[in-house]
C-alpha positions in Angstrom: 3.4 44.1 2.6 2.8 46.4 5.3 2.2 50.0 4.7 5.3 51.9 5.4 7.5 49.5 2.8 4.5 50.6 0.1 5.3 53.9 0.8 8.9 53.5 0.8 8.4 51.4 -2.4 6.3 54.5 -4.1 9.0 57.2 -3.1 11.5 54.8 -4.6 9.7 54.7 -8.0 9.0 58.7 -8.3 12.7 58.9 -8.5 14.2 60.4 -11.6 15.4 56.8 -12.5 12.4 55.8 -13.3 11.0 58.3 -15.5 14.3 58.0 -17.5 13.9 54.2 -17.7 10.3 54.9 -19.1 11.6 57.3 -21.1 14.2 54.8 -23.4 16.8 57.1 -22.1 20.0 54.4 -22.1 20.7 53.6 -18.4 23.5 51.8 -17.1 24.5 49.7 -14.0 27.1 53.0 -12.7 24.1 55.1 -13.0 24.0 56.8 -9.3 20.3 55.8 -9.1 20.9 52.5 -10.3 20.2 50.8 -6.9 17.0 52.2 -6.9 15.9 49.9 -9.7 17.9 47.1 -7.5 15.6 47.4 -5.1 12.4 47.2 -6.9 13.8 43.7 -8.9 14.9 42.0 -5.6 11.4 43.0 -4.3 9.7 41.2 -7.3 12.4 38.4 -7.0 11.1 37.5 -3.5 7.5 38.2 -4.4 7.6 36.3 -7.4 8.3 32.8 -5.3 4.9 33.3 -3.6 3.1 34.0 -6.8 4.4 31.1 -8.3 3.3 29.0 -5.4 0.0 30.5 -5.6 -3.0 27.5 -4.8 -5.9 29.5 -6.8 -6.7 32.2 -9.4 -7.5 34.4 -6.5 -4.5 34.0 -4.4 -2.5 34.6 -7.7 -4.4 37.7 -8.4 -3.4 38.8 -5.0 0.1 38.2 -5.6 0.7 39.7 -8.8 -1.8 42.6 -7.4 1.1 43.0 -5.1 4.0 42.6 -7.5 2.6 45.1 -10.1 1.1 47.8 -7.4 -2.4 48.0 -8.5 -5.2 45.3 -8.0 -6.2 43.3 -10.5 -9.6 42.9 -11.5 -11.8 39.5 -10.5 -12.4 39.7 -13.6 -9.1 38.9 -15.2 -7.2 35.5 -14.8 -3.5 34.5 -14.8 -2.0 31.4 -14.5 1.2 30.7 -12.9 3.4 29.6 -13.3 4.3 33.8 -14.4 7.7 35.7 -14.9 8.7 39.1 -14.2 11.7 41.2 -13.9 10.1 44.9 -12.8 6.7 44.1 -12.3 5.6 48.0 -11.5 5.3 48.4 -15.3 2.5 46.2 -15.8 -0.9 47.0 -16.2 -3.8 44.7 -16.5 -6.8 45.7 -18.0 -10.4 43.6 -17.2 -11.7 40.4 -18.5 -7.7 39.6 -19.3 -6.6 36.0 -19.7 -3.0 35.0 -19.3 -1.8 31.4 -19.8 1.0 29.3 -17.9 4.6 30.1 -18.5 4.5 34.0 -19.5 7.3 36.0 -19.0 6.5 40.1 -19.3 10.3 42.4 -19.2 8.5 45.7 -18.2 11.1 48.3 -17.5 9.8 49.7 -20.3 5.9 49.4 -19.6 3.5 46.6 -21.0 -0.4 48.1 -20.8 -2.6 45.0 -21.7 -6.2 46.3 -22.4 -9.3 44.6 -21.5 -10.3 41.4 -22.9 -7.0 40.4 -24.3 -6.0 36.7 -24.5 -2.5 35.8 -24.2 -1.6 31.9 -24.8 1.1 29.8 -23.0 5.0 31.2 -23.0 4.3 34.3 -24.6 6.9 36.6 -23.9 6.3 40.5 -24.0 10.0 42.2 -23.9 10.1 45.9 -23.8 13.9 46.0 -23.0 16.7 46.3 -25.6 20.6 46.7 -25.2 22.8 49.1 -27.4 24.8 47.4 -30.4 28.1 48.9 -29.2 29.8 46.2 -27.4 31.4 48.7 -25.1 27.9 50.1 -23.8 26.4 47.0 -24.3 25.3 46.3 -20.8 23.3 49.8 -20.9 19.4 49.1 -20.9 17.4 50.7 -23.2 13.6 50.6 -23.4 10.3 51.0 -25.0 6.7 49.9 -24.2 4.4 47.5 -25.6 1.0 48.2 -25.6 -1.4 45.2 -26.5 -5.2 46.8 -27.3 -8.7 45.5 -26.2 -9.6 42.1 -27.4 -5.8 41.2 -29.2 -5.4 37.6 -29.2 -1.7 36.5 -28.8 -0.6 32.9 -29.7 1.4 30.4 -27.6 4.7 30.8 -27.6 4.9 34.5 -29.4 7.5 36.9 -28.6 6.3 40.6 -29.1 9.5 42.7 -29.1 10.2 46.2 -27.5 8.2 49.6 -28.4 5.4 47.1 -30.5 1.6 48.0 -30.3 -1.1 45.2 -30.9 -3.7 46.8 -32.8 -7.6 46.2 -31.4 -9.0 42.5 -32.4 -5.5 41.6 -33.5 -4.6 37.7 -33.9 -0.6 37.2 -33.7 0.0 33.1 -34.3 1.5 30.8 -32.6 5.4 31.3 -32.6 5.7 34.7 -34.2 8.0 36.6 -33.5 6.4 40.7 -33.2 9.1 43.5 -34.3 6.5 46.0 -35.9 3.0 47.2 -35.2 0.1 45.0 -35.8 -2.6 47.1 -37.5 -6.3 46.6 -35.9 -8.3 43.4 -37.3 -5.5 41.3 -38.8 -3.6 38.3 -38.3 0.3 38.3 -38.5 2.2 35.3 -38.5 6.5 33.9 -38.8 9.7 35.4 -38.0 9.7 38.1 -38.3 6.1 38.5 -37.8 4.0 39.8 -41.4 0.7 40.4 -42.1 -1.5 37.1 -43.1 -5.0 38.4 -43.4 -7.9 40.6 -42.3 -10.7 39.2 -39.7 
């Protein structure tokens, strides 16, 4: 991406929008701003193909590097194929290891810390909808923040507004509601505690 649509990108994203989508204020597809958030997804839809056809760990780095707006450490390795709605949410700490088949909804921010592992199909989702079936396109959000070497399981699905505690384990298949403390293992659906490391 050339220099000029980077800018135009980053003017895009200090918009109030944004920082009311961060925020978890409700926001909803009349929103005047709305087709600022557009903009950003159609960018990461057309990114995302070339991620996706990525030929080595460095040429994906570069691609998601692009996607997500900051470069990725060489440290830190993701496999593809990789799903995103947003993208400009994510950040990627060093010595990070992300399987095939991940799919990260970060409207509402993911931070993943260094030397977390995250197994294949995990899905981070930090986007919620109201109950009300009359507002019920309306997206509401809140981060997930997954702390230095967390472990995540294949397949696990950690929900909106979730922190993953430091040396956390979450098995295979759980599904993640509520904070994982530091040093333990949670497990099932919904995900409870099964033991201290």
């Amino acid at each position: 991406m050339n220099k000029s649509a980077e800018a135009k990108i980053a003017i895009i994203e200090n918009g109030n929008i944004f920082n009311r989508l961060k925020s978890g204020e409700p926001i909803r597809l009349e929103d005047i701003e709305y087709p600022k958030i557009q903009l950003v997804v159609d960018r990461t839809i057309r990114l995302s193909g070339q991620l996706n056809n990525a030929a080595s760990i460095d040429e994906i780095r570069s691609c998601l590097s692009e996607i997500i707006g900051i470069s990725i450490d060489a440290s830190t390795t993701v496999f593809v194929p990789f799903y995103t709605n947003f993208g400009r949410f994510i950040q990627l700490g060093k010595n990070v290891f992300i399987n095939h088949a991940c799919s990260f909804l970060d409207m509402g921010g993911i931070t993943i810390e260094d030397d977390v592992l995250i197994g294949p199909k995990v899905n981070l989702v930090t986007e919620n909808h109201p109950l009300d079936p009359g507002d019920r396109r309306a997206l509401i959000t809140s981060p997930i923040v997954i702390r230095r070497k967390a472990w995540i399981g294949a397949a696990a699905t950690i929900l909106p507004g979730v922190t993953i505690g430091e040396n956390a384990v979450v098995a295979a298949g759980a599904v993640v509601s509520k904070d994982v403390a530091a040093n333990t293992v949670v497990g099932g659906i919904p995900a409870k505690f099964l033991k201290y490391i």
